[in-house]
C-alpha positions as CSV (number, residue, x, y, z in Angstrom):
1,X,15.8,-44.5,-30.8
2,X,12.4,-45.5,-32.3
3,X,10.6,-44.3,-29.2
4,X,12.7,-41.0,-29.6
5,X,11.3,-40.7,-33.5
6,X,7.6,-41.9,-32.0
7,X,7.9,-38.9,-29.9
8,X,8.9,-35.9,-32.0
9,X,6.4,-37.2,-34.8
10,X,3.3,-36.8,-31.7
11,X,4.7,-33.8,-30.8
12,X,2.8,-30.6,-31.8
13,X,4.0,-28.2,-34.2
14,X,6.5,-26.0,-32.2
15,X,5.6,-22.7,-34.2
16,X,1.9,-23.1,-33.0
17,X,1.3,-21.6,-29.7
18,X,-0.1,-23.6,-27.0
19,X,-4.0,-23.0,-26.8
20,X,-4.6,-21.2,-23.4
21,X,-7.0,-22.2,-20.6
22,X,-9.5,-19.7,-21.6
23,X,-9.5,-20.9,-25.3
24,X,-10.5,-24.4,-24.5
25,X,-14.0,-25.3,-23.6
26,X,-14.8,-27.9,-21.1
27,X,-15.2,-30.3,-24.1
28,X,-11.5,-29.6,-24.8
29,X,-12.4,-28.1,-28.8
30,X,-10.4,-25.0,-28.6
31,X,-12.7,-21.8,-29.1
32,X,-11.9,-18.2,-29.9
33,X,-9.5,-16.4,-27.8
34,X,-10.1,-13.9,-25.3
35,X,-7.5,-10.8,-24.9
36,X,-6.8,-11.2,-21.1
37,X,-4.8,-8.8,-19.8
38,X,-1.7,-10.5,-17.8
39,X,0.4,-9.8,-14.4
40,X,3.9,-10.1,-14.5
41,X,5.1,-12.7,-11.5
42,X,8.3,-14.3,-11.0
43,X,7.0,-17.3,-12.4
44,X,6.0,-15.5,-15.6
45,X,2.9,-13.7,-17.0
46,X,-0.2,-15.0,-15.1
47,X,-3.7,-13.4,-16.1
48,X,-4.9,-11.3,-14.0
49,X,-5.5,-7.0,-13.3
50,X,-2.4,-5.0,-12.5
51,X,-3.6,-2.5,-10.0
52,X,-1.1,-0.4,-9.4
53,X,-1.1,3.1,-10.7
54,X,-4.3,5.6,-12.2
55,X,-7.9,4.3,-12.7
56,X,-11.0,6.6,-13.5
57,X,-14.8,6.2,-13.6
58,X,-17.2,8.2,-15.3
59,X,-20.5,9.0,-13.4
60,X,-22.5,6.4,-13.0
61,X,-25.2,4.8,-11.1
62,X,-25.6,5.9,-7.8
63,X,-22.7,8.1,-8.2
64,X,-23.4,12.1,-10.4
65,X,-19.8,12.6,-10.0
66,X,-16.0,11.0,-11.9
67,X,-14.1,9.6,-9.5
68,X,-10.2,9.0,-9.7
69,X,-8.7,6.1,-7.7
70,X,-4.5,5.2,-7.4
71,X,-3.2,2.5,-6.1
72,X,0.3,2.3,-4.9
73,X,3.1,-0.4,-3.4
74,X,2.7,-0.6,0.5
75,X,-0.9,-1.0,-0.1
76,X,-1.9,2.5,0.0
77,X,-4.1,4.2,-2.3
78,X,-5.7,7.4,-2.7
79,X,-9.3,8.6,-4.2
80,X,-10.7,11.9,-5.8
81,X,-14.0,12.8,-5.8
82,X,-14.7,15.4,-8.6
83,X,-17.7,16.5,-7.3
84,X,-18.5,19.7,-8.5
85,X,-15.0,21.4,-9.7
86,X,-14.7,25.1,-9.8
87,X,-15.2,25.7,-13.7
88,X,-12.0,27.7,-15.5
89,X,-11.3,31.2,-15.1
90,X,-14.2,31.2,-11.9
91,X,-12.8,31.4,-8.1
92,X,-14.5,29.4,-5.6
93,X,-14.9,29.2,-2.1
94,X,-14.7,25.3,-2.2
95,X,-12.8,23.2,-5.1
96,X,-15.7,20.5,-5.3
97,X,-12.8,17.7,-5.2
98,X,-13.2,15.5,-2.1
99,X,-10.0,13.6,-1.5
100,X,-9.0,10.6,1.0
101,X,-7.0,8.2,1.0
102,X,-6.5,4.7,3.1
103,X,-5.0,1.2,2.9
104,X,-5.8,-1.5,0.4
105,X,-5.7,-5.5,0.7
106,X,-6.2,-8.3,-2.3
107,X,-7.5,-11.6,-2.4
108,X,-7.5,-13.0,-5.3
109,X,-9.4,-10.3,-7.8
110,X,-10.8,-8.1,-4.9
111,X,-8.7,-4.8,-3.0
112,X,-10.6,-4.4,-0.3
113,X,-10.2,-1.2,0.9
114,X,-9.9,0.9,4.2
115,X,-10.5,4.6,4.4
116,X,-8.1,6.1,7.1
117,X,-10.1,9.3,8.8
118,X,-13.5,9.8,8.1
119,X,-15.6,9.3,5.3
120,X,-18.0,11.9,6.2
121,X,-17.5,15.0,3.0
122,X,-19.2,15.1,-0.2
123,X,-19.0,12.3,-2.3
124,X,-19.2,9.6,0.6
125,X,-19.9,6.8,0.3
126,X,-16.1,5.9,-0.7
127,X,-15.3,2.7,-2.3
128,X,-14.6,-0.4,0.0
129,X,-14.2,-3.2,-2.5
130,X,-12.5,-3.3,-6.2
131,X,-12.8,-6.0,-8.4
132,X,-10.7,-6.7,-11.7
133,X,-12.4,-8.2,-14.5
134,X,-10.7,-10.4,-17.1
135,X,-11.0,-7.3,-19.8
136,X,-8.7,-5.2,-17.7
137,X,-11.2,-3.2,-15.9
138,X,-11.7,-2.8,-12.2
139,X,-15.7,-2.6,-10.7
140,X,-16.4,-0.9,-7.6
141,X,-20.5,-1.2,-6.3
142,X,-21.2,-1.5,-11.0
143,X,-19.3,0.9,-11.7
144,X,-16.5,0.4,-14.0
145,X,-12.9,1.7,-13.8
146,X,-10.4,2.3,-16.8
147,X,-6.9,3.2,-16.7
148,X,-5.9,6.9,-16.5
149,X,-7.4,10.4,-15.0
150,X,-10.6,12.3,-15.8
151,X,-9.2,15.7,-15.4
152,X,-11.6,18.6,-15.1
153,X,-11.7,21.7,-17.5
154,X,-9.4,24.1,-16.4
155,X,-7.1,21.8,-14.0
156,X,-4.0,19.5,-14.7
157,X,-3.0,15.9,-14.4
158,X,-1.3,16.5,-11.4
159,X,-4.6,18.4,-9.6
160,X,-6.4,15.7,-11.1
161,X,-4.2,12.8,-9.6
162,X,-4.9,11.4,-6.4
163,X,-2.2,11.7,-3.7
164,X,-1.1,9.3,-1.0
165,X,0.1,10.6,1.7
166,X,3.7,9.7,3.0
């Protein structure tokens, strides 16, 4: 009984979450926290990038152009290169939207990915490697992916979206 009573009085406060592994320094004095996004697993929440589903990157270096990735189950995904659009109410021999699409694999915070076809049209070079980050954004060769679709003027979310084929 006493070593019953010894241990609930050591015992933390149960309304005070737990620090997490990220909020404790190698010192062990607990620090600020960081919002880390989290993966759902069958164990529970783990951090960690969800990939699945819509990402978009604004021009950046080494690249003049958005580009719209999705990932999907099966490991297949799907790119759009919005190259030069055809601008509203304009008709154009070519759209200026390279699309592709290939197979993606992940280790740990990498999808490394493999274009089927190939990579030859305007906007090559295609991405081969994505890496999450621990703010919820994905990298591909510094340039930085949110979630979501950058849809040109004059086009839809669905023209926008990139399509993998079945």
């Amino acid at each position: 009984m006493t070593l019953l009573l010894l241990a609930l009085a050591c015992a933390t406060d149960p309304t005070t979450p737990a620090p997490t592994a990220l909020e404790v320094a190698t010192s062990g004095a607990a620090r600020p926290a960081v919002d880390v996004p989290t993966v759902p697993t069958m164990l529970g929440d783990t951090p960690g990038v969800a990939f699945l589903g819509d990402w978009t990157s604004a021009p950046c270096e080494g690249r003049a152009f958005s580009r719209n990735l999705r990932f999907e189950k099966e490991n297949a995904y799907a790119g759009r290169d919005l190259v030069s659009p055809c601008p509203p109410g304009t008709e154009c021999v070519w759209s200026g939207i390279v699309a592709y699409a290939g197979i993606w694999k992940q280790e740990g915070n990498k999808l490394y990915l493999r274009e089927i076809g190939s990579p030859t049209a305007a906007g090559s070079p295609h991405p081969t490697e994505v890496i999450s980050t621990v703010d919820g954004t994905l990298l591909e060769n510094g340039c930085t992916y949110t979630r979501g679709l950058t849809v040109p003027d004059g086009s839809t979310e669905d023209q926008a979206r990139p399509r993998v084929p079945k």
